[in-house]
N, C-alpha and C positions, 0 to 999 in steps of 0.2 A: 265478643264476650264468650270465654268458654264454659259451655253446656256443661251440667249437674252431671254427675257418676249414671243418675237416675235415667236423664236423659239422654246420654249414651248409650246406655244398657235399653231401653227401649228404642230408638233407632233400627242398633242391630237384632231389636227381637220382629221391629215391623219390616226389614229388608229381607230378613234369611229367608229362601227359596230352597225347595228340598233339591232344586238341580245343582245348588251350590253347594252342598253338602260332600264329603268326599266318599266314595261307596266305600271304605274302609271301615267309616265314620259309623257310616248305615248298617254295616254288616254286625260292628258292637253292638249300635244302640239296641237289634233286635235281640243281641245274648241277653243285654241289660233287661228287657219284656220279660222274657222268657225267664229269665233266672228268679226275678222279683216276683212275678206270678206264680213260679213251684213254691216258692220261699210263705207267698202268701196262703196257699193251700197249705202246704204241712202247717204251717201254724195255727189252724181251724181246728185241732185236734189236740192241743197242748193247754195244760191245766189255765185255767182264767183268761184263755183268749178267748169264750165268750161275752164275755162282759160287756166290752166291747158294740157288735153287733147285737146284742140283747137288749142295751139299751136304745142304742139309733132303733132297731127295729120298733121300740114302744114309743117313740117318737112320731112316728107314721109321717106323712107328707106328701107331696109326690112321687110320684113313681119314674125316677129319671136314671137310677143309675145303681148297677147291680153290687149289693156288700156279699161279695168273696163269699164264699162256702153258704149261703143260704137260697133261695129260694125266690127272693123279694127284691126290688126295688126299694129306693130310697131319694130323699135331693141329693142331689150332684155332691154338695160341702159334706154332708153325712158319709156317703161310701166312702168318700175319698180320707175322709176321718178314720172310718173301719179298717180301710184297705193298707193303709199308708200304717200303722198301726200292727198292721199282723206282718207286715213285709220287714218289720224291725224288731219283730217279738222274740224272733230267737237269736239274734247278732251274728245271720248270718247272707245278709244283705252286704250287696256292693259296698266296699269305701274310695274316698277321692283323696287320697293321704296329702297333698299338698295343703288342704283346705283342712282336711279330718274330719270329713263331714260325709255323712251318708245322706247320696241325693237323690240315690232311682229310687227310694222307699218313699217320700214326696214327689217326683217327678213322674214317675209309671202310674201312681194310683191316681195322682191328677189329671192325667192326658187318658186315662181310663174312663175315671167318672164326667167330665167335660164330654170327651169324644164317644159317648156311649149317649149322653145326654141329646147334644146338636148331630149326630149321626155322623161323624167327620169321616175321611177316607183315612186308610194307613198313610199316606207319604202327608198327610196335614196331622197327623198325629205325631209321627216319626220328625216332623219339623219342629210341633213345638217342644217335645222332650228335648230333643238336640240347643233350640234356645234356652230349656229352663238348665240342662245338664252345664254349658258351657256359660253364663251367667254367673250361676251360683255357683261354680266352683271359683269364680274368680272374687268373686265377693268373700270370700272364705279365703282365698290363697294373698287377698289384702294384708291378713294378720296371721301368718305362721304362727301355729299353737297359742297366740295371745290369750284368745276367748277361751280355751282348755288350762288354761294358767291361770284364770282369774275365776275360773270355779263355773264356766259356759258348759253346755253342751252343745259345742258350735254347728252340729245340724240342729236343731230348734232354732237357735239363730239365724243362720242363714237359708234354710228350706223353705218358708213362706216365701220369701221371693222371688227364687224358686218357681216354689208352685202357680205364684200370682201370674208369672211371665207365660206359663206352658197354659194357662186358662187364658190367660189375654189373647195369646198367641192363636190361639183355635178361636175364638170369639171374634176376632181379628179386631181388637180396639186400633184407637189410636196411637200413636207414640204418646199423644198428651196424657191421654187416660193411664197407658201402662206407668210412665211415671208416676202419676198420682197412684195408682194400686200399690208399686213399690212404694210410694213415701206411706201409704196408709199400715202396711205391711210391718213398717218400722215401728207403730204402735201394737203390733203382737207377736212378735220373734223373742221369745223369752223361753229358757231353757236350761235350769240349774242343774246340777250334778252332784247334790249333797248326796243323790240315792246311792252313790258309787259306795261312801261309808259302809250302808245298813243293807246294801240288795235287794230294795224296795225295787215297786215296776216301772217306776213313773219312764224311767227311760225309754222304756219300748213306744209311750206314745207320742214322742216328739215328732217322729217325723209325721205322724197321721195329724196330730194336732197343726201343725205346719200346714199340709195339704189341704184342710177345713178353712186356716187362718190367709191361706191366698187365694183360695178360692172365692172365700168372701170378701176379703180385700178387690179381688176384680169386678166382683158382682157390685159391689160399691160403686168403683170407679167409672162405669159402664153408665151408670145412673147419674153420675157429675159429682160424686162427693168426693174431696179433695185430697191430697194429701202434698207432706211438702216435698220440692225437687232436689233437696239440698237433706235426704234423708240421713245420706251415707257419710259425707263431708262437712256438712253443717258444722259451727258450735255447742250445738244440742243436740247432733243426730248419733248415727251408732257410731261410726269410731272414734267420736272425741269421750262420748257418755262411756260406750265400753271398754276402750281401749286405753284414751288417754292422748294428747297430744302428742306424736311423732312416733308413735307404735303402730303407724302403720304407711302401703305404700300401695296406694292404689292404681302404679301405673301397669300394671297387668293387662287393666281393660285396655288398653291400644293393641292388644291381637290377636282380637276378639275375630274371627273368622278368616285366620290366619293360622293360627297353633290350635287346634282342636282339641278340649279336657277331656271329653267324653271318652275319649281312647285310655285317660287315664282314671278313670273310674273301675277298679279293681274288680272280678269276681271272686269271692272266696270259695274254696276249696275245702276248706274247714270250717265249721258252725263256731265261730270263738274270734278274741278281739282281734287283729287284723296285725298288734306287733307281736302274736305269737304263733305266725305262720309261717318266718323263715327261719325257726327253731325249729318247728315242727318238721318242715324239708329236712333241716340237718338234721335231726333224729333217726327219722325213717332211713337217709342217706348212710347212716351210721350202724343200725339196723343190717341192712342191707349189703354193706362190704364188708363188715367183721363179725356178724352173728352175734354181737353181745348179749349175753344172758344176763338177768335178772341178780344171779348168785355172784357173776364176776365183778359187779360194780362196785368199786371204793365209794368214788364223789362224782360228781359231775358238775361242771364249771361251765357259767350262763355267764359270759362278754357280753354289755349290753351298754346303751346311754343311761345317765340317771331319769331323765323324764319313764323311758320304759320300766325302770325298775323301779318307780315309784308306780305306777299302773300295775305292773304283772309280777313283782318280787317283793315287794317291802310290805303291804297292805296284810295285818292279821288275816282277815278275809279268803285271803288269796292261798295259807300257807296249807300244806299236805296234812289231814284231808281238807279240803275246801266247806266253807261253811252253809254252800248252797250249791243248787245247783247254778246259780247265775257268777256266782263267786267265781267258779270252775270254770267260765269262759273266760276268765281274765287271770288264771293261775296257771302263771310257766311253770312249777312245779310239777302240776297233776299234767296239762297237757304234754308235757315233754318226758314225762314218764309213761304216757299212756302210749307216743310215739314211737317211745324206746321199746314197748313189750310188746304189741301188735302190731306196729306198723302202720298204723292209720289211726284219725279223730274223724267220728261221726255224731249224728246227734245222739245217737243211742248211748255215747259216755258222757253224758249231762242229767241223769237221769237221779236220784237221791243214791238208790240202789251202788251205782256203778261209781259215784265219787267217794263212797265210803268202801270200797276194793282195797283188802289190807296190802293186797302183794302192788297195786298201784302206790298207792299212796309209801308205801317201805321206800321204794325208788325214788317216789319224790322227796323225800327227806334228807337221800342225797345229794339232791341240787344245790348249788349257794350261786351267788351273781357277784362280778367283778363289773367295775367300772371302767369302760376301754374307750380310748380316745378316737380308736377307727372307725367308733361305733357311733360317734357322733351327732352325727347329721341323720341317724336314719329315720325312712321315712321323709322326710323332705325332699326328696328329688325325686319321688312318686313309684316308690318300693321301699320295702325293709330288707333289711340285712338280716342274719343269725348266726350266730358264733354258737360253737360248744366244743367243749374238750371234756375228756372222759380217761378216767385213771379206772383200770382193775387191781384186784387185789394182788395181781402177780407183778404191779407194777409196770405195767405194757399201759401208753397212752394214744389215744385217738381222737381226730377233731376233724369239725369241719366245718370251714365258712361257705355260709348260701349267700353268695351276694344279693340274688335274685328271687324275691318270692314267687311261687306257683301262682299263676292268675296275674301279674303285674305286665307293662306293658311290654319288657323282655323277654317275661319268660309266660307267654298269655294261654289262656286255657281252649281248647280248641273247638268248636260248635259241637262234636260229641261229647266231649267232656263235661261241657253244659247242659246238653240233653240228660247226659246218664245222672247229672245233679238235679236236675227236673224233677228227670223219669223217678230217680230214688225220694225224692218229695212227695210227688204226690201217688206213689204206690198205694197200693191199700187205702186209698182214697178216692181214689175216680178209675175208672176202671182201664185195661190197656186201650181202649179204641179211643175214647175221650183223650187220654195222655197225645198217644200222638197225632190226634184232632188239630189241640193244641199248638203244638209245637209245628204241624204243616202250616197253621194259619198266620203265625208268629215267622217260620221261613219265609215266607212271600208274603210278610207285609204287606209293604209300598205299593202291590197288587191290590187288596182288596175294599171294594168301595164304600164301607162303613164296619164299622165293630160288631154289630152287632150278633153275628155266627160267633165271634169268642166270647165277646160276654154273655153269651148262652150255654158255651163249656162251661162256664167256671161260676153257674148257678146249681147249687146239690144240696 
């Protein structure tokens, strides 16, 4: 008889051994640490990311597991709530663009709060992110864009299980148990996207919300309460409930510690949604070999798929100037104007101030977007593409396609370049000797015999 989706997936989470792992593997998942930790630092400093830990903290509880920028312990489900949370607060977390799903902001703060809890070593922590990274991204890459077509925010969907797998994993349940945490898990992976409309926050907490919801899905399963095996594939389970009868294909999972995802889990380079990163390349690339000013620009013409331009070009929200600052991470306009005059996007152009910039926003107005058929697939084969062409006034035209976005697995970003994305995180927040405290302990991992030296960094 062939075993449940569920029960596959738990197999390879109770077999994977960190010597099976490919050090290529090992060497990302540590950028993956490392970037999601600067990511969760800077964000302890950004308007209504206390909330947050404000609350858990009046919560009180045990003291197992340390919430990001404060002081204190918490249980294990709480930090990983706070953690997973601040690591998605400002959109500028890893994505896994097959799946579209951001998973180290679930996966890191859950092999945090677990592995800070039980005292685990790095190469038992570094193990199970690697099970929860490669899982969940295949559970996600079932249904290309379906669950974002149907109004999902397919990391809240698919990150509890995620998380459930990388806490079973350290706990070292059983395979029976992991499945039942996954099938339990399928009763709390819910994650709408109406905020996308109004620029509400709720978005930022899906993936924290996720890392609470599999933690205690394992914490369940541990105990003997059930869930079912037939979560995934069922008649009632998620893909007939959310997707629909024959919208999806689950044979992914057959190569599963074979083709490695984790490699495909993107770092960003830019604080901003992830299909306006290889515009941003061509920007700066454009930038850079013709000196284009501000004063010579006619139009400027954004080649894109219709999915993108319904994200980053069509949305009132999104148009020059942007209506927010969260708006502004998702407007090819301002970012590809802000590209075009400086030569780089930081967080610092997200700020109220900075999206109301008249000489920005001027540029942005001449953007407009065409529908191109080369542009198709992007994103799907696990990079984005960016087109732009550019007329001046003197009638001289310029363009240029990024096949390749910065940070993707072609064109990948290099452990300094991670570092100095860190370093520029948590500047002015933890002092230099802390910074690269960090980032020593986070290098040699797989070295070190419990967490507990970093999650003592990253108490302030």
């Amino acid at each position: 008889m062939k075993k449940k989706y569920a029960e596959q997936y738990a197999e390879f989470v109770e077999n994977l051994e960190f010597e099976r792992i490919p050090t290529v593997v090992v060497e990302h998942a540590k950028k993956l640490f490392l970037d999601t930790i600067g990511i969760c630092i800077a964000s302890t400093r950004r308007n209504h990311a206390q909330i947050f830990p404000e609350l858990v903290l009046g919560f009180g509880g045990a003291n197992e597991s340390t919430v990001i920028g404060t002081t204190q312990k918490v249980p294990a489900p709480n930090a990983a709530l706070v953690n997973g949370t601040l690591a998605h607060f400002l959109d500028y977390d890893d994505s896994h663009l097959k799946s579209e799903a951001h998973i180290s902001a679930a996966v890191v703060p859950t092999a945090l709060a677990i592995g800070e809890k039980i005292e685990a070593s790095g190469q038992d922590i570094i193990t199970a992110a690697v099970a929860g990274w490669e899982c969940t991204a295949r559970i996600g890459m079932t249904f290309p864009l379906n669950f974002h077509n149907r109004g999902f925010h397919c990391t809240g969907i698919v990150d509890p299980f995620g998380a459930a797998i990388v806490a079973s994993k350290l706990k070292k349940l059983s395979p029976d148990k992991i499945s039942s945490a996954l099938g339990i898990c399928g009763s709390q992976a819910a994650a709408l996207m109406e905020c996308r409309n109004d620029g509400s926050m709720v978005k930022r907490m899906h993936p924290g919300w996720s890392a609470h919801s599999g933690i205690f899905a394992s914490l369940l399963a541990s105990k003997g309460f059930t869930g079912p095996r037939s979560v995934f594939e069922g008649n009632l389970g998620l893909y007939e409930s959310h997707l629909g009868p024959g919208n999806y294909d689950a044979s992914i999972i057959s190569n599963l510690g074979k083709e490695w995802e984790t490699l495909n889990c993107l770092i960003k380079p830019y604080p901003c949604a992830h299909y306006l990163h290889a515009y941003i390349d061509a920007a700066i690339k454009l930038r850079q070999s013709y000196g284009i000013k501000e004063e010579d620009i006619e139009k400027i013409e954004i080649l894109i798929n219709e999915r993108g331009a319904k994200l980053t070009c069509e949305s009132p929200s999104v148009q020059c100037p942007p209506e927010s600052s969260y708006s502004a991470q998702f407007s090819m306009c301002y970012v590809v104007a802000l590209a075009l005059m400086q030569g780089k996007v930081s967080l610092d152009d997200f700020d109220d101030q900075k999206i109301a910039d008249s000489k920005i926003n001027s540029v942005g107005k001449k953007i407009f977007h065409t529908i191109h058929p080369k542009m198709a697939d992007m994103g799907q084969k696990g990079f984005f593409s960016g087109w732009i062409k550019i007329q001046t006034n003197n009638r001289k035209e310029y363009e240029h396609f990024q096949k390749y976005n910065r940070g993707c697995k072609e064109n990948p970003l290099s452990i300094d370049e991670v570092f100095n994305k860190f370093h520029t995180n948590a500047a002015g927040i933890l002092p230099s000797e802390k910074i690269h405290k960090i980032f020593s302990i986070i290098e040699n991992f797989e070295e070190i015999k419990d967490i507990s030296n970093l999650m003592e960094q990253l108490r302030f």
